[in-house]
C-alpha positions in Angstrom: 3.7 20.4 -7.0 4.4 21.5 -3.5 3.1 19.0 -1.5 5.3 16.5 -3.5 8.1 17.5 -2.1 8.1 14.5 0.5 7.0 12.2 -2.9 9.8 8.9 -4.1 12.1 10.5 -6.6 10.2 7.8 -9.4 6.6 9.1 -7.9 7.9 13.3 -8.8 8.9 12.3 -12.1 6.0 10.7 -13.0 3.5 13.0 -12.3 6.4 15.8 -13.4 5.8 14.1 -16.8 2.2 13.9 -17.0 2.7 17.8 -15.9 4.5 18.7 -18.9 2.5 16.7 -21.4 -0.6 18.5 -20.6 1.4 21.6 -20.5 2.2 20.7 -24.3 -1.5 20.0 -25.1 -2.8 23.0 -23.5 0.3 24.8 -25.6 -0.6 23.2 -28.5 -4.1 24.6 -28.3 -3.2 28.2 -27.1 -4.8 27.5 -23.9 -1.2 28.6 -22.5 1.5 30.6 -23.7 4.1 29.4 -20.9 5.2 25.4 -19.5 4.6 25.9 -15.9 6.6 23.2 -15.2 9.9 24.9 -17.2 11.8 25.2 -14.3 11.1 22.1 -12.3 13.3 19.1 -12.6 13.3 15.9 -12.7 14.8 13.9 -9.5 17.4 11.2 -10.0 16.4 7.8 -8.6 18.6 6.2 -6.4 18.8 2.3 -6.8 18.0 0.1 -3.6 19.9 -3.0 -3.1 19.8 -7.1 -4.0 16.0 -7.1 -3.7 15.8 -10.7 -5.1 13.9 -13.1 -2.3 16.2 -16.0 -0.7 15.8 -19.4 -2.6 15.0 -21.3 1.0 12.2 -18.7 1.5 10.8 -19.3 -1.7 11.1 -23.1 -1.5 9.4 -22.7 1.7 6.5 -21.0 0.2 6.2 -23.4 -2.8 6.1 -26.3 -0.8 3.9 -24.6 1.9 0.8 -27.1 2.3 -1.1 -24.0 3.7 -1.6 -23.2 0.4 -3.5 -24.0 -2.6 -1.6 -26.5 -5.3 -3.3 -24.6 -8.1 -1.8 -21.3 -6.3 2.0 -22.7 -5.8 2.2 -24.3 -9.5 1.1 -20.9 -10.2 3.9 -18.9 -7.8 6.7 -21.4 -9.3 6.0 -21.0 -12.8 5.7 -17.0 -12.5 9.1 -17.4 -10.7 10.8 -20.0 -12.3 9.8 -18.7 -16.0 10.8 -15.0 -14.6 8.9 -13.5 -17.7 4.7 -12.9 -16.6 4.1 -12.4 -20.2 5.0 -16.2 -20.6 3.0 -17.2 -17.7 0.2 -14.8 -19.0 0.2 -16.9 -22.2 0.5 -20.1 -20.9 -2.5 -19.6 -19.0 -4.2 -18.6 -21.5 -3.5 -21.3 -23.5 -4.6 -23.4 -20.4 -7.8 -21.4 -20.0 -8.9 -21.7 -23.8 -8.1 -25.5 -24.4 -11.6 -27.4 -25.1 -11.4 -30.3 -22.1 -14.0 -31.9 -21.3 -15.0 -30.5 -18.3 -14.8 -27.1 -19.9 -17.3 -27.8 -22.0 -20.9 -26.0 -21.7 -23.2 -28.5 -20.1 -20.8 -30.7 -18.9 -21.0 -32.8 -16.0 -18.0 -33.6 -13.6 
């Protein structure tokens, strides 16, 4: 784990975990007798900042004519509902509706 010194505090800690659960396993199955990662500690993660984007900028980008309508319906309901499982559902639902031009063999 010495090249990770120069690693994000979240970055160390994740591959410190993944460290120590194989360290378990291999434990576990008397591969090891030791957790070579016993004296190595977890970093503590400093929190950034307001990292929330400015309303004009966003309003910019949803009204943005460069773009797709299909993509920024898409950007304002993944912002606006602020919970990508509910988007991830409503598309869904959107995806597996039976319209007509859905259907196999259809003509549009």
């Amino acid at each position: 784990m010495a090249r990770q010194d120069e690693r994000a505090p979240a970055t160390w800690n994740k591959h410190l975990s993944a460290l120590r659960s194989f360290a378990a396993y291999a434990i576990r199955n008397e591969w090891i007798t030791a957790d070579p990662a016993r004296h190595l500690e977890r970093r503590k993660i400093t929190q950034c900042g307001d990292q929330a984007v400015p309303r004009a900028r966003l309003e910019a980008l949803f009204t943005d004519d460069r773009n797709a309508l299909r993509e920024r319906v898409l950007w304002r309901l993944l912002y606006e509902g602020a919970s990508p499982h509910k988007v991830k559902t409503h598309i869904q639902w959107i995806m597996n509706r039976s319209f007509p031009w859905s259907r196999p063999g259809a003509v549009c």
